[in-house]
C-alpha positions as CSV (number, residue, x, y, z in Angstrom):
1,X,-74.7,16.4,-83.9
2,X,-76.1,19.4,-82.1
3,X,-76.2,16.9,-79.3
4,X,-73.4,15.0,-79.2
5,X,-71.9,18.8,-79.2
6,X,-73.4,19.9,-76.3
7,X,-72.1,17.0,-74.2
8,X,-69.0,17.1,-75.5
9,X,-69.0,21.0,-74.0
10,X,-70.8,19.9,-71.2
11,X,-68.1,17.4,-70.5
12,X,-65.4,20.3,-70.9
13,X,-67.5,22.5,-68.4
14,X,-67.2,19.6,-66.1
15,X,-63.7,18.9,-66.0
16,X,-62.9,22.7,-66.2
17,X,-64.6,23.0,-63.0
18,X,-63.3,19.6,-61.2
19,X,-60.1,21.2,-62.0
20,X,-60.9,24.5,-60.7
21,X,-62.8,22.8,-57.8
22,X,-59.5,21.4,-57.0
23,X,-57.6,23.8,-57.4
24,X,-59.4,25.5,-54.7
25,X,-58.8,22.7,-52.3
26,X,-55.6,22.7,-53.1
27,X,-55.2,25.9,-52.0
28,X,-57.0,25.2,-48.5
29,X,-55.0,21.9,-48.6
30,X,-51.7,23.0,-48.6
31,X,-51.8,25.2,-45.5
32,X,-53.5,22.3,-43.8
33,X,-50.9,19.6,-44.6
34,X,-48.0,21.4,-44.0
35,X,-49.5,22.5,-40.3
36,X,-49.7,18.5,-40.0
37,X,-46.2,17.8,-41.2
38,X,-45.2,21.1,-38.8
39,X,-47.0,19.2,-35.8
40,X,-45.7,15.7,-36.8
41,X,-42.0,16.9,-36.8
42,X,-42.9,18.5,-33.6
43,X,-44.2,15.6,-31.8
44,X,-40.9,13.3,-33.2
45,X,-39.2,16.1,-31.1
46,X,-41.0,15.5,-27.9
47,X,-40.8,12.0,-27.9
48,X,-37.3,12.3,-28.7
49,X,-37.0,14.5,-25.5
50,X,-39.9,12.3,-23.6
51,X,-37.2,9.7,-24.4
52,X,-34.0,11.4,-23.3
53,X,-36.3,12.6,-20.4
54,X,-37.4,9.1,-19.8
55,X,-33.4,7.8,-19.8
56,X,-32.5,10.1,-17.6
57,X,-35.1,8.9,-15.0
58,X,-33.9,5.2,-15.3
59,X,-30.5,6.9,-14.7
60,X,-31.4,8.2,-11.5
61,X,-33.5,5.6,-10.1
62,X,-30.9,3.5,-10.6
63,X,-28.5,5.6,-9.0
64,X,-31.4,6.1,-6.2
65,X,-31.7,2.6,-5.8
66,X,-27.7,2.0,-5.5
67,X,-27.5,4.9,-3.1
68,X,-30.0,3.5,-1.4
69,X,-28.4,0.0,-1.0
70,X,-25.1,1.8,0.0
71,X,-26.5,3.9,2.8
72,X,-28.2,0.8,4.3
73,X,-24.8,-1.3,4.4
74,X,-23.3,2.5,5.9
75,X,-26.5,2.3,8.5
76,X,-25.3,-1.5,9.2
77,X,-21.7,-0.7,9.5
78,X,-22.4,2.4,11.7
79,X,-24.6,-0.4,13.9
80,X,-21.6,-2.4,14.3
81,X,-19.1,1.0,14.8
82,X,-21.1,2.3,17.6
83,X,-21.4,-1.5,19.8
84,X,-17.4,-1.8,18.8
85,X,-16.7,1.7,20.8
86,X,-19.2,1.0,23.4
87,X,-17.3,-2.6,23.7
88,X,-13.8,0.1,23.6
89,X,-15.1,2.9,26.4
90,X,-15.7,-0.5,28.3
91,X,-12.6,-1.4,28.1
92,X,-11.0,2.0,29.1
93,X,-12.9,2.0,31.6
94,X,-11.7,-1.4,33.0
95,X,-8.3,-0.2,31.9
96,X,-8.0,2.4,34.0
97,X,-9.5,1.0,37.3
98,X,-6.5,-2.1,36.6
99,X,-4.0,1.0,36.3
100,X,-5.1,2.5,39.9
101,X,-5.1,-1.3,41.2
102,X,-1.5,-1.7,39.5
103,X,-0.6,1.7,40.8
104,X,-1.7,0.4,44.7
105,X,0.3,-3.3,44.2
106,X,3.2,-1.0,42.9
107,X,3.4,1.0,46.0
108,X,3.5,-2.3,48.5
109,X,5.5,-4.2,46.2
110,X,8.2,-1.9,46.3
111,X,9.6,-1.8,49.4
112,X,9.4,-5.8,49.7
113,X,11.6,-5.8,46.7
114,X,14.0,-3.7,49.1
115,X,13.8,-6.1,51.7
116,X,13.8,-9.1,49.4
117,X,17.1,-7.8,48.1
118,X,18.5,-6.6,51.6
119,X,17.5,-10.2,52.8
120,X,19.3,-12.0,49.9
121,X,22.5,-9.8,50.4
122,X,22.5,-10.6,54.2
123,X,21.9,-14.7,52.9
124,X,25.1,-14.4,50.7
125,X,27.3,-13.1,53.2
126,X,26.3,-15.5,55.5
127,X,26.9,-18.1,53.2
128,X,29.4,-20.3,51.6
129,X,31.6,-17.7,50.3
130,X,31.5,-19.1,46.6
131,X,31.5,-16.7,43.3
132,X,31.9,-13.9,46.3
133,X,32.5,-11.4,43.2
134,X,29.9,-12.1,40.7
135,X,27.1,-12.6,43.3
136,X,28.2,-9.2,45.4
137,X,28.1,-7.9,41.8
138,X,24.5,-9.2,41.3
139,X,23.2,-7.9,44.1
140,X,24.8,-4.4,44.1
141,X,23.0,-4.6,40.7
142,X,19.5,-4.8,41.7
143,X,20.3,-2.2,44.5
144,X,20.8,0.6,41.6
145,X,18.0,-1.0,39.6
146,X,15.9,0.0,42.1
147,X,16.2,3.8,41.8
148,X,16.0,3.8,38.0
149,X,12.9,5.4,37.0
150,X,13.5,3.7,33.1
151,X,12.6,0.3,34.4
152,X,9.1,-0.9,35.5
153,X,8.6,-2.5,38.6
154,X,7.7,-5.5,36.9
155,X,10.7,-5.6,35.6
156,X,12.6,-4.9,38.9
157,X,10.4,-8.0,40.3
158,X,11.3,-10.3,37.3
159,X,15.1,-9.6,38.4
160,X,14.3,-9.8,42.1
161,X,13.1,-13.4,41.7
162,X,15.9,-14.6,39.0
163,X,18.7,-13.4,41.4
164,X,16.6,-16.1,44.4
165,X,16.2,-18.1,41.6
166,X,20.2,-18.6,41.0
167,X,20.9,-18.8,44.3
168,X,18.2,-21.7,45.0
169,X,19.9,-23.2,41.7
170,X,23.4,-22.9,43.7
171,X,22.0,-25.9,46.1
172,X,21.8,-28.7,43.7
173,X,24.5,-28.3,41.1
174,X,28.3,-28.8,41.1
175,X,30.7,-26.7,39.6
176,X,34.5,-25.7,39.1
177,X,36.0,-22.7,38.7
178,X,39.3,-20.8,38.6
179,X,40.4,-18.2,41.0
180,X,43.1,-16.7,43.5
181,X,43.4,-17.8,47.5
182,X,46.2,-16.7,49.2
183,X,48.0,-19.7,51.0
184,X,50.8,-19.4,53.6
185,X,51.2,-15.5,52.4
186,X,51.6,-16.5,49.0
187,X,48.3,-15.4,46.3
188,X,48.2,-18.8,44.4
189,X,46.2,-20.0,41.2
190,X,43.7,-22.3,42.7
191,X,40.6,-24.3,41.2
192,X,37.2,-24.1,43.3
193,X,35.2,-27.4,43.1
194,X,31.4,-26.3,45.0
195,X,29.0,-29.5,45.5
196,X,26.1,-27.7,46.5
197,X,26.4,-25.9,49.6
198,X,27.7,-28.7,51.3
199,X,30.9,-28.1,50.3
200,X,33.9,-25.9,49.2
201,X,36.7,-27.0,48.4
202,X,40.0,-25.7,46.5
203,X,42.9,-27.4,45.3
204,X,46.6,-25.6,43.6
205,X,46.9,-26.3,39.7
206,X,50.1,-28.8,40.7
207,X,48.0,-30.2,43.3
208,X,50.2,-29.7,46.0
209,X,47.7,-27.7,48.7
210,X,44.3,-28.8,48.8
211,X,41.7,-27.0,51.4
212,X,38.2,-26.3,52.5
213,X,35.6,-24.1,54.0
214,X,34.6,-24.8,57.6
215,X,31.3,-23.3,58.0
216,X,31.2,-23.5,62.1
217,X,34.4,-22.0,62.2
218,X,33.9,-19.8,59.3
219,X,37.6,-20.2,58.0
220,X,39.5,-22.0,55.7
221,X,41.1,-25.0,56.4
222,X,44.3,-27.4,54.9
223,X,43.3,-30.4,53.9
224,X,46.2,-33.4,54.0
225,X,47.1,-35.0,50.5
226,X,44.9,-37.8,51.1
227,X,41.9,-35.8,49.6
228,X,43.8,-35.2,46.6
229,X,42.7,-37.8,44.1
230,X,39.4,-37.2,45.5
231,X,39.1,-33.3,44.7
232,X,41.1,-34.1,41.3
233,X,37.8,-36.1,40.4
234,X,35.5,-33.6,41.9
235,X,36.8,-31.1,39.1
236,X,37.0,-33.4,36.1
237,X,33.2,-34.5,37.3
238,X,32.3,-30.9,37.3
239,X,33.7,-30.2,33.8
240,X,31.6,-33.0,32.2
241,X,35.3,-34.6,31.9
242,X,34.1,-37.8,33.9
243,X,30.5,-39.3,34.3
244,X,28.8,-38.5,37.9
245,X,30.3,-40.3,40.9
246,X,30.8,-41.3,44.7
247,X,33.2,-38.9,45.4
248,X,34.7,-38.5,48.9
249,X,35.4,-35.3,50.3
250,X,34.6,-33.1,53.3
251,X,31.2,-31.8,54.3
252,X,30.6,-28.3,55.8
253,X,28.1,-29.1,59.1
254,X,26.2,-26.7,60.5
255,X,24.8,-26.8,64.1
């Protein structure tokens, strides 16, 4: 009994001391495992910021890698910039040396425009004395064109050459018009049939005096009544009133 006793207090002794044994770890324990939990929570907040830190560096490489791509195109377009105003002082360049050359034709181009338009005045007083108003007109015209300063000289050329042009049309068209021709002291209503230069003839709205132009003699001369029907056709024809036809009437000869 005296044994069973003793291990029954040995037993206690035991467990009394397991528990004080670990009571005395827990006490070194404690300090030990909260450190741990202190460092874990401390190293889920560096990798939180590793990870922030880490996102933030994708961020800007990929920003770096689009500024990249956008400063190449910039280098590529800067190329192309740089040839395009090379290509542009070029051009000035050739610009200007066409603006002296246009500057030397302007100064020898003038003054044949002068005598172009003194020649053609000189022509038209010479000649048949047709549309003696509106041509005189056209010329006196290009005469004060000449001493604007608002219009170019290309300009005064393109006007030059239309007024030749109109003149050389004169040659090979027919045409009638109205006007006034003083007969036997009397100013009378006349119609002017022209047929080329070759002849000028005028004729009274009743029909009753019928003349034409006499280039040798420079005058105007009355034409008998035979030439009547004749010039009455030569009107209608020019009026698109009848088709083209053999029409006879006089010819102004030159020597």
């Amino acid at each position: 009994m005296k044994v069973f006793q003793t291990l029954i207090a040995t037993a206690v002794t035991s467990v009394l001391l397991s528990t004080a044994a670990l009571a005395q770890e827990d006490k070194y324990l404690d300090p030990a495992a909260k450190k741990a939990t202190e460092i874990n929570e401390s190293a889920v907040k560096s990798q939180t910021k590793i990870n922030s830190i880490t996102d933030q560096i994708d961020d800007k490489l990929q920003q770096f890698k689009a500024l990249s791509k956008e400063i190449e195109g910039l280098d590529v377009y800067n190329e192309q910039l740089r040839r395009q105003i090379a290509n542009q002082d070029q051009e000035m360049l050739d610009l200007n040396q066409s603006i002296d050359e246009v500057s030397v034709i302007e100064r020898q181009i003038t003054p044949l425009m002068l005598k172009m338009i003194t020649g053609l005045s000189q022509f038209v007083e010479l000649d048949v004395p047709f549309l003696a108003e509106e041509r005189g007109n056209r010329i006196l015209d290009l005469q004060n064109m000449m001493d604007r300063a608002d219009v170019t000289s290309s300009e005064k050329f393109r006007r030059v050459m239309e007024a030749y042009q109109v003149e050389m049309d004169y040659g090979k068209t027919i045409e009638a018009y109205p006007g006034l021709k003083d007969i036997n002291g009397q100013e009378r209503s006349v119609e002017f049939l022209r047929i080329g230069r070759t002849s000028l003839i005028y004729q009274t709205r009743d029909g009753s005096y019928q003349g034409a132009w006499n280039k040798q003699t420079q005058q105007w001369e009355e034409l008998d009544s035979s030439y009547k029907n004749q010039i009455s056709k030569g009107l209608r024809i020019a009026k698109k009133q009848l088709a083209p036809d053999l029409l006879m009437v006089p010819v102004a000869i030159t020597d």
